[in-house]
N, C-alpha and C positions, 0 to 999 in steps of 0.2 A: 731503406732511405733512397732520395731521389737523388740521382747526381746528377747537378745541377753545373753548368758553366760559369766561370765567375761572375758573369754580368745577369745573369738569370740570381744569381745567389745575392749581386746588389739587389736589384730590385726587388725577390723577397723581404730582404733585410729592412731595406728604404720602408716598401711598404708596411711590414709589421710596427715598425717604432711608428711611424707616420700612426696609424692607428690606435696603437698604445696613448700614445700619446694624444691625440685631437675627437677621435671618434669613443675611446672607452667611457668617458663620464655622459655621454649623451645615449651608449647604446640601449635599446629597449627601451625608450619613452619615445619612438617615432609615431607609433599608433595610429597604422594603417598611412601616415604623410610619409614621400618624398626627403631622405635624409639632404637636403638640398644644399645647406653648409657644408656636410661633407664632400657633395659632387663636385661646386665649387672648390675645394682645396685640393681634392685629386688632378682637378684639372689644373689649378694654376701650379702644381707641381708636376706636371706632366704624365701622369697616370692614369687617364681616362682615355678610353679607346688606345691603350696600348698597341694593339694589335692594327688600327688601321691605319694607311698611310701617313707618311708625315706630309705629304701634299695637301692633305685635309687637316691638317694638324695634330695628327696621331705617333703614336710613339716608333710606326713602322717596323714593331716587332710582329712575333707568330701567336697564334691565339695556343700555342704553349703557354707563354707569357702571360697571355691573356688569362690562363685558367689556373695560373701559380698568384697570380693578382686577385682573385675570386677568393681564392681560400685562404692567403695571408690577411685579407680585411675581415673575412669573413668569422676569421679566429676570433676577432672583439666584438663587428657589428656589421652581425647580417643582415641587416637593412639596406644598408651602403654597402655589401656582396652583392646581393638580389641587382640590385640598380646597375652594377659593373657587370654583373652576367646579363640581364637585360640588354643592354646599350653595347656590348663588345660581343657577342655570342649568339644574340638573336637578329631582329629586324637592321640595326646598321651595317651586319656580318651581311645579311644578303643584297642588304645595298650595293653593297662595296664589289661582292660576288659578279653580279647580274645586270649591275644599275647600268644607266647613261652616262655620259660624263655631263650632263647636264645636273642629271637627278644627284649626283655622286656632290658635287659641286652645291649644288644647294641646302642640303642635309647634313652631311658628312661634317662637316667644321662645325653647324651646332653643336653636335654632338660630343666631338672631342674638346670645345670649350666650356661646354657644361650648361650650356644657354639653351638646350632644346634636347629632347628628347624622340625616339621613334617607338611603337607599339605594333605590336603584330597583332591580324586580327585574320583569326580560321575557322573559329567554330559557331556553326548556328542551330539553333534550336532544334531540327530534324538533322543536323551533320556533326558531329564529335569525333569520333576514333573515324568514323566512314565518310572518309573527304570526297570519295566519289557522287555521293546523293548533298554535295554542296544546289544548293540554288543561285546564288551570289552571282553575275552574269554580266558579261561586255558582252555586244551585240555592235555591228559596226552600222552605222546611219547616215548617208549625204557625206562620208567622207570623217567621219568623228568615230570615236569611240565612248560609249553608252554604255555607263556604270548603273547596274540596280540591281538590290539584294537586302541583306541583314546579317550581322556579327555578333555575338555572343559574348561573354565572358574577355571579353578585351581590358587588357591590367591598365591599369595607370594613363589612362586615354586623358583623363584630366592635365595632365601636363607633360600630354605629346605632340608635337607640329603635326605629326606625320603618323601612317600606320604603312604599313607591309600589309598586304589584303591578298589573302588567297582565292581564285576566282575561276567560274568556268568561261572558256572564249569557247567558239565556233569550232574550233579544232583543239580540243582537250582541257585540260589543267594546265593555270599557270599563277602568276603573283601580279600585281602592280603598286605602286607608291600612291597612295590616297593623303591628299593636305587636307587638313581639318580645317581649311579655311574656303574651301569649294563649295559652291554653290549645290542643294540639294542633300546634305548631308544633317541628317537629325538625330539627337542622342533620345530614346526611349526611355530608359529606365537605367537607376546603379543598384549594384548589389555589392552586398559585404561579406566576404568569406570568413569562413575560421581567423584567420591571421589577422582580420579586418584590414586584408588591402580591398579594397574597390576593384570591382568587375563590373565593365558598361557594355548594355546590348545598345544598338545604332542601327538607324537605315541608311540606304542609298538610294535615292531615288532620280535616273535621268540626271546623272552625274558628269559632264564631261570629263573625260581624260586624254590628255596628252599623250599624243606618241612615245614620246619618252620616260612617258611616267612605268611604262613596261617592263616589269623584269623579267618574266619567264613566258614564254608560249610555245605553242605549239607540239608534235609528237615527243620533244626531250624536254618540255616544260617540266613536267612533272617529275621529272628523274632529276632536272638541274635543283628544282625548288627542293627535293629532299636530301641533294648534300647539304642545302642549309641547313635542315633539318636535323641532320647528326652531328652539326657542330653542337645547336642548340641541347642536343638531348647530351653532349660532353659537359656542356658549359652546367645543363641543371645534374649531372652529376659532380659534378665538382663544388655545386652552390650545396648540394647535399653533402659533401666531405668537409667544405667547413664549417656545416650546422651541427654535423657529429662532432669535427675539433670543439667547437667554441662549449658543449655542451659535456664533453669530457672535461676540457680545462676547469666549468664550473664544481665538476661532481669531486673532481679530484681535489680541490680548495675544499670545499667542503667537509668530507672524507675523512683531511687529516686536520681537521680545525672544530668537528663538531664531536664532544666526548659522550660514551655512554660507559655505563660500568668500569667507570673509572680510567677508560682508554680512550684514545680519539675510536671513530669506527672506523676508520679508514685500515686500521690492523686488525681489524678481525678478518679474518679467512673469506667469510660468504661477500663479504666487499670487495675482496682482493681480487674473487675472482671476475665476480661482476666487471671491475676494471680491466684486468685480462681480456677478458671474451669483447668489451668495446671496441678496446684497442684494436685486439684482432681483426674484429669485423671491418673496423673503419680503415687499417692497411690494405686487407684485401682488395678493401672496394677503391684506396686510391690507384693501388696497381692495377686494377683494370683500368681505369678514369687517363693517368696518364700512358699507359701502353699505348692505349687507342689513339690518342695525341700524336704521339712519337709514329704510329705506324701510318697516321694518317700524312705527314709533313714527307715520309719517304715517297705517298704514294701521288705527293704534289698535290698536299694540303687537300684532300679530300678523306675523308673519314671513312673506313668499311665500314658496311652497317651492320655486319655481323657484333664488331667492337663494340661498337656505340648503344646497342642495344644490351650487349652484357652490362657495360657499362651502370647503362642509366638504368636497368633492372636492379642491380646488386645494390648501386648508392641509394635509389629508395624505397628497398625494404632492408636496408642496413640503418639509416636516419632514424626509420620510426623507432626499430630498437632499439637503438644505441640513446637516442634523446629519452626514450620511455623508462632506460635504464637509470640514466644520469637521474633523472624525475624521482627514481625509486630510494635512488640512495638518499636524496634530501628530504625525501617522508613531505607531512602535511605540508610543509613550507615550500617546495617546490610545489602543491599543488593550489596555491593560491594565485588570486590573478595579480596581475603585474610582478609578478615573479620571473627571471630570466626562464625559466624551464617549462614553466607553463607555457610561455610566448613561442618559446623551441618546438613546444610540441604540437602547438597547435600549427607551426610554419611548416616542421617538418611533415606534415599530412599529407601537403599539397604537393611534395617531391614524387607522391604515387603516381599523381595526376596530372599535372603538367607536362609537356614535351612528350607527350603517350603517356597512356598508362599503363600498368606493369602486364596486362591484360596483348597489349600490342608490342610491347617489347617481345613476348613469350612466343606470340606470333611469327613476327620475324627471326627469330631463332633458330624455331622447328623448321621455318621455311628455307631457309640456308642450309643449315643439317638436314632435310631431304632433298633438297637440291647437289649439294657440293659436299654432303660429309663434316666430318670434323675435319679443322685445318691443321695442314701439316706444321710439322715443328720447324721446317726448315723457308 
């Protein structure tokens, strides 16, 4: 068990009844939309962008916090998880990181009122796991900066002000703030994933950007833009521990509610242990998930990415199990659509693949273990 401060232990608490209570009868019929009712009531309870400033109107806690908030909503309605790991974890977490006080100031307060949202956008058609062979490009002109390229698989662009855009400049890798309200900016085509959220490819064509819209450049661009990055890969393991919570709490209701030969199944042995080995798996992978957290805040809130890659390796290929499990205990019935476990399994997929996939977490591993060893205990 996590031990928790008392004021981390409120806010757990706060949050789970909050959820029991206003998000269970609505979770699972969001269908592919924006749980938007909920965002609104996080916010007007003070619980959206926990983690960033209260000067922007956040809760000014630690994305600890932030990632104890993922998984207490997450337990009823991971929809409105996704959307708190989205919006505290990814693209506002590097606003906040790298931004201007310009850019910070004009984003930032959407965000934590609940009135706007931010979207990150990295991958393109010839760039995925290989952000090196990006084409995406600022080029400087008469004094301006000169956005042109093309994004990919960009989540929920439908109702973001803004994206986080990973880019190449003249001297390396780096980020800037793109407003979907700029001139030269065209949406191509949407696509529908498994989960049926929406993925939009977009151009950029002869973009201006502001100076300030800048978040990363130059030779430490790219090393700054990837402590975002292991927030982000914390935050989708954690969005993975509460897709295995919410998907255990179902199989175990189940379990001991649905009878066969005379028993519920839930006692018979070959279920029991099914439940065992869940559980198990999904402990482990939260002990990674928050260690990394904890060692990250010692090391002044910057994540190792040794951690973060164990991390976000284990929680997604521990989801797919653990949701495939749950699935298995409820026989035909979980495998109907609109079924919570079907909708689990098909969300839980995307935990392989997001934030890296399990392919580049492995990578990074080996590459630290030949570089530095295994880390000491002390």
């Amino acid at each position: 068990m996590l031990s928790l401060s008392d004021e981390q232990q409120l806010v757990v608490s706060a949050l789970e009844q909050l959820a029991e209570q206003e998000f269970a009868d609505d979770a699972f019929t969001w269908n592919g939309e924006q749980p938007t009712k909920n965002v609104k009531l996080l916010a007007k309870q003070g619980f959206l962008g926990i983690n960033i400033a209260e000067e922007y109107g956040g809760g000014g806690m630690s994305e600890f916090e932030a990632m104890l908030s993922i998984e207490a909503v997450g337990r009823v309605c991971p929809d409105t998880a996704e959307y708190l790991y989205n919006q505290q974890m990814v693209a506002p977490r590097a606003i906040e990181m790298f931004g201007s006080e310009a850019v910070k100031d004009k984003y930032l307060p959407g965000v934590t009122a609940g009135t706007d949202s931010i979207a990150v956008a990295i991958s393109e058609p010839e760039a995925g796991s290989d952000v090196g062979s990006m084409h995406t490009n600022v080029e400087e002109r008469d004094g301006q900066l000169i956005l042109n390229g093309e994004k990919i698989w960009v989540s929920h662009i439908e109702d973001a002000t803004a994206a986080v855009v990973w880019v190449k400049y003249d001297d390396g890798l780096g980020s800037l703030v793109l407003d979907f309200d700029w001139d030269g900016i065209e949406v191509a085509q949407h696509y529908t994933n498994m989960a049926d959220h929406v993925q939009t490819q977009f151009y950029m064509e002869d973009v201006v950007v502001p100076e300030e819209h800048v978040l990363t450049r130059g030779k430490d661009g790219f090393k700054n833009q990837l402590k975002a990055l292991n927030w982000e890969r914390l935050g989708s393991s954690t969005l993975s521990n509460a897709i295995a919570r919410c998907a255990i709490d179902h199989a175990l209701e189940y379990a001991q509610q649905r009878e066969q030969f005379g028993q519920p199944i839930g006692d018979f042995q070959g279920i029991e242990w099914k439940l065992a080995d869940m559980v198990k798996e999904l402990e482990g992978s939260r002990a990674l998930t928050y260690r990394a957290a904890v060692n990250a805040h010692e090391r002044g809130r910057i994540p190792d990415r040794l951690d973060a890659s164990l991390a976000k390796l284990t929680s997604g290929e521990m989801v797919e199990s653990v949701v495939s499990e749950a699935l298995q205990i409820h026989g035909a019935n979980g495998y109907q659509k609109e079924h919570p476990l079907e909708y689990l399994y098909r969300l839980a997929r995307g935990r392989r693949l997001a934030a890296g996939t399990d392919e580049i977490q492995k990578n990074t591993i080996a590459s630290v273990l030949k570089k530095d060893g295994l880390p000491s205990l002390t």
